[in-house]
C-alpha positions in Angstrom: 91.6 78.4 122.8 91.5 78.1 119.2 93.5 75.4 116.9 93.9 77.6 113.5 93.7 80.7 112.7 92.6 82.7 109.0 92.9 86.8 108.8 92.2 88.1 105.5 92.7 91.9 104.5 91.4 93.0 101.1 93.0 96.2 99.8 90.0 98.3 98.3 90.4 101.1 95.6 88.8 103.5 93.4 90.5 102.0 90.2 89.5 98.1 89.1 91.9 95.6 89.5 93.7 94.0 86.6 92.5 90.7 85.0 94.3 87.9 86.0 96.9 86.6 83.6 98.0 82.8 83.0 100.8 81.7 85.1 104.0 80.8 82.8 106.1 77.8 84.3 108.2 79.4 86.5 112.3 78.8 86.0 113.7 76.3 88.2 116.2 78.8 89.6 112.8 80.2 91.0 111.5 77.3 91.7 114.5 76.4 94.1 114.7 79.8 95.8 113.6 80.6 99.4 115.3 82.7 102.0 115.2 81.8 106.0 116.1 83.6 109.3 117.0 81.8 112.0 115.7 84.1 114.1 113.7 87.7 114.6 116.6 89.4 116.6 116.1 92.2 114.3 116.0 96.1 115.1 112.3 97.4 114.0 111.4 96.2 110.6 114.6 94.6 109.5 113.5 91.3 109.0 110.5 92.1 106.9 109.4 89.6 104.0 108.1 91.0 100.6 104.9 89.9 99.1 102.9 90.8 96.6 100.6 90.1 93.2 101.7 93.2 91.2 98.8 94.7 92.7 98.8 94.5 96.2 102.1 94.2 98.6 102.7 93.7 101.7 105.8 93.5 104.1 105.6 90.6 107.1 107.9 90.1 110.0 107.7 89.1 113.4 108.7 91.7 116.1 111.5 91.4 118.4 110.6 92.8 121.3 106.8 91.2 121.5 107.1 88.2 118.8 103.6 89.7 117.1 103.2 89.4 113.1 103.5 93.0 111.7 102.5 93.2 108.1 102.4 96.9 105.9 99.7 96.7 103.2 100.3 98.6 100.0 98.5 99.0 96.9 99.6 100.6 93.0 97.5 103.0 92.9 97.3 104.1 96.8 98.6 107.4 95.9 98.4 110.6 98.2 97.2 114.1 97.6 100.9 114.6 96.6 101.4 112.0 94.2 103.3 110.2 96.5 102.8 106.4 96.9 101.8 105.6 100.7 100.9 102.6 102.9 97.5 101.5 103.2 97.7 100.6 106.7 99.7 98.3 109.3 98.4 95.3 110.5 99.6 93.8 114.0 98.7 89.8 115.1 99.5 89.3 118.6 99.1 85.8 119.3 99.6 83.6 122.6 101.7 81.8 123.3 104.3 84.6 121.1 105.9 83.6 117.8 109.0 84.6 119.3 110.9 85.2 122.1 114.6 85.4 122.4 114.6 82.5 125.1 112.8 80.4 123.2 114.3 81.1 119.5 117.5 80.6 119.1 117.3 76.8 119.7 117.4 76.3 115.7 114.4 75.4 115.1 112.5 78.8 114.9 112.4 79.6 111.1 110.7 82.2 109.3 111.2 81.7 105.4 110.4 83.5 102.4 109.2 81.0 99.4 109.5 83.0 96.0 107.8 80.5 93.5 104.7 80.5 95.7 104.8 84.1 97.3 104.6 82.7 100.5 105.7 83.5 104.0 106.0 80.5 106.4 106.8 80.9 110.0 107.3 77.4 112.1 107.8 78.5 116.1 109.6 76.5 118.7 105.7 76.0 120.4 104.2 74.3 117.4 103.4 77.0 115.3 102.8 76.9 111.4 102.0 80.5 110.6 101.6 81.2 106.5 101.0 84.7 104.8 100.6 85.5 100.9 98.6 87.6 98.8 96.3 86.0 96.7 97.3 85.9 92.9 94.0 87.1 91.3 92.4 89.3 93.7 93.4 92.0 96.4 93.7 90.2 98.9 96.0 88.8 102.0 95.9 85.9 104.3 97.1 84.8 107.4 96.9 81.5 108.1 97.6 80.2 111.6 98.1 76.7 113.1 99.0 75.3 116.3 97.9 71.4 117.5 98.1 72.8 121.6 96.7 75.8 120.6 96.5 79.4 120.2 95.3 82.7 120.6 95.0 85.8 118.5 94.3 89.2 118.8 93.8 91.3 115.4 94.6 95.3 115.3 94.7 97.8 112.5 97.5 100.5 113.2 96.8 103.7 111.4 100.0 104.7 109.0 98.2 107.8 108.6 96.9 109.0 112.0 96.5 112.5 113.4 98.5 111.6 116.2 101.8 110.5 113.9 103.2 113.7 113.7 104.9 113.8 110.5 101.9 112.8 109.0 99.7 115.0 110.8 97.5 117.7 108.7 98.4 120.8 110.0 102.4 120.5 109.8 103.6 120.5 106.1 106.9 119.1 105.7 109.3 121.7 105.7 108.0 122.6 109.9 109.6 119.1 110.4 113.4 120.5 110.4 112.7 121.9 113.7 112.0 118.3 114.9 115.8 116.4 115.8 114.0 112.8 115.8 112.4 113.2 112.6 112.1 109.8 110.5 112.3 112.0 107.6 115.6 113.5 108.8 116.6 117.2 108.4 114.5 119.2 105.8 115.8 122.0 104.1 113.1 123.7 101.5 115.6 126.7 100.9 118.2 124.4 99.3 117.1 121.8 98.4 120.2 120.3 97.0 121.7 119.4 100.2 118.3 117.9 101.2 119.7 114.1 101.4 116.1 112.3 101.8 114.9 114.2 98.4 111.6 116.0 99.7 113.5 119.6 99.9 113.8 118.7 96.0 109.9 119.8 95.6 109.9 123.2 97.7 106.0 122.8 98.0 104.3 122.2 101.5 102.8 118.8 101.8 99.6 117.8 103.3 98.3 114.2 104.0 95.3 114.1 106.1 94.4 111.1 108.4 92.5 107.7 107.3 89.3 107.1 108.8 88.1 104.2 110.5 84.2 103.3 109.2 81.8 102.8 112.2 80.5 99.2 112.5 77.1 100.6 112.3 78.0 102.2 108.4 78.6 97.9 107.7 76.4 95.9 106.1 76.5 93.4 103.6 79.7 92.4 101.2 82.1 90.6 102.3 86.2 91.0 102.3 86.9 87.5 101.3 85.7 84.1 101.0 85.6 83.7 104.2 85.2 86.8 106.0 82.2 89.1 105.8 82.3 92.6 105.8 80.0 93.4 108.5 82.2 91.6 110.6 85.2 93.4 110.0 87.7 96.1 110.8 87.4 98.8 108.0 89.2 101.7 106.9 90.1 104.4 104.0 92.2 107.2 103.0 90.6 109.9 100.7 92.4 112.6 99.0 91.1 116.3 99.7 91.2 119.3 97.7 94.3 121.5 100.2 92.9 125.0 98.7 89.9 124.9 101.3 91.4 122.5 104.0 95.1 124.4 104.3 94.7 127.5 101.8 97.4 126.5 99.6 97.3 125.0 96.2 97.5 120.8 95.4 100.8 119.1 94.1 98.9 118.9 90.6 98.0 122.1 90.6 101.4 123.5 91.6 103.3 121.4 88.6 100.7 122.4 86.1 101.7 126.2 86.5 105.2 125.5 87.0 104.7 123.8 83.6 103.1 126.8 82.5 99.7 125.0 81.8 96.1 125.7 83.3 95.4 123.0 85.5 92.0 123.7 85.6 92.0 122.5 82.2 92.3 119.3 83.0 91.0 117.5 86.2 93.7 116.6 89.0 93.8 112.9 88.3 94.4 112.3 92.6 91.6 114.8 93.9 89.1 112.5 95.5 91.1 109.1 95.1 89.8 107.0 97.9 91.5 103.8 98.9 91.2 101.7 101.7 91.3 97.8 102.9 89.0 95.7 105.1 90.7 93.2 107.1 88.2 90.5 109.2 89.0 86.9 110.7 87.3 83.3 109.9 84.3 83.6 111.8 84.4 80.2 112.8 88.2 80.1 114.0 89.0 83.8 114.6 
């Protein structure tokens, strides 16, 4: 059983990242803020966290019914087929003994707090726990750092946001099929009047394609590494790449769509999200994890 604890998922794109910029002194209204629950006796992803470096964000919380560490990975420039910003991926840390569990934390001293001057969220369990996640300021990059002085274990695993198997994100069922479907997470989709369309998609009238990420082999690994300390041959590794929907679907892409409506050729100029390829690694301390 291990002491501590480091996971580190680095958020990989086609585009460079920005230079760092020098930190101003940060207000001391800033300096003073934090916010805490009590407690993660919240329904699905209620109690989430944000962090971020401009670049890279991420949502953290700890789950209700099973007291893992969920955290959604996003990127700026993670942009779909249909120009629509999407989630990089979903990362779930189970850990044992559980961050949470509603016998254990509602004594008062289960706390899981978000730190704004330093980015960080800190989550101290009833069992000893000293759990911290932040993105790094000057790369693309997120850690989860785990401590516990009894000790702990951890299990790492990469959920797919964009899976073949998540329906309303599956490849060959454009949006406006999703009506039909009474527990859609989209709600009711309407692209014949789009006006009354209250979630905003029926607004486009266009079909919309997202095909599924792709989990790299371990044997395609070798060399790199994700962070500091994590190597890339030793890690979980993933990508979303957008496809040209003429071949794959036989209808025409987003860009190429709002180029005629605009009444230009878009074959004039290159669709700026054909082929955008982003991704994230995510790997654990090899000595600890």
């Amino acid at each position: 059983m291990l002491r501590s604890a480091v996971v580190a998922a680095a958020a990989l794109a086609t585009t460079a990242p920005a230079a760092a910029a020098t930190a101003a002194p940060l207000p001391s209204v800033v300096q003073r803020a934090a916010v805490t629950w009590h407690d993660a006796d919240w329904p699905a992803e209620l109690g989430t966290m944000p962090l971020g470096n401009g670049d890279v964000s991420a949502n953290a919380w700890v789950e209700r019914d099973t007291g893992d560490l969920l955290v959604y990975l996003a990127k700026s420039d993670a942009f779909d087929i249909n120009a629509l910003p999407i989630k990089v991926g979903r990362l779930r840390l189970s850990f044992s003994p559980p961050l949470w569990t509603p016998a254990t934390g509602r004594n008062g001293s289960w706390a899981q707090t978000l730190t704004v001057a330093n980015g960080t969220v800190s989550i101290q369990g009833d069992t000893g726990y000293s759990v911290h996640v932040v993105v790094d300021a000057n790369a693309p990059v997120l850690r989860v750092s785990a401590d516990r002085p009894a000790g702990l274990a951890l299990h790492a695993a990469l959920e797919l946001v964009h899976a073949p198997s998540n329906w309303y994100r599956n490849i060959s069922r454009p949006y406006h099929d999703l009506s039909r479907l009474p527990d859609s997470p989209l709600g009711p989709f309407n692209a014949s009047a789009p006006n009354t369309n209250a979630n905003g998609f029926g607004a486009y009238c266009l079909e919309r394609f997202l095909e599924p990420d792709t989990v790299v082999g371990a044997a395609e690994l070798s060399g790199g590494a994700v962070s500091d300390e994590v190597s890339l041959q030793d890690s979980v590794v993933w990508y979303h790449r957008n496809i040209d929907t003429a071949p794959a679907h036989g209808v025409p892409t987003y860009y190429e769509n709002v180029m005629r409506t605009q009444g230009l050729d878009p074959h004039a100029f290159p669709d700026p999200l054909l082929g955008r390829t982003f991704g994230a690694a995510m790997g654990g301390d090899g000595e600890t994890f």
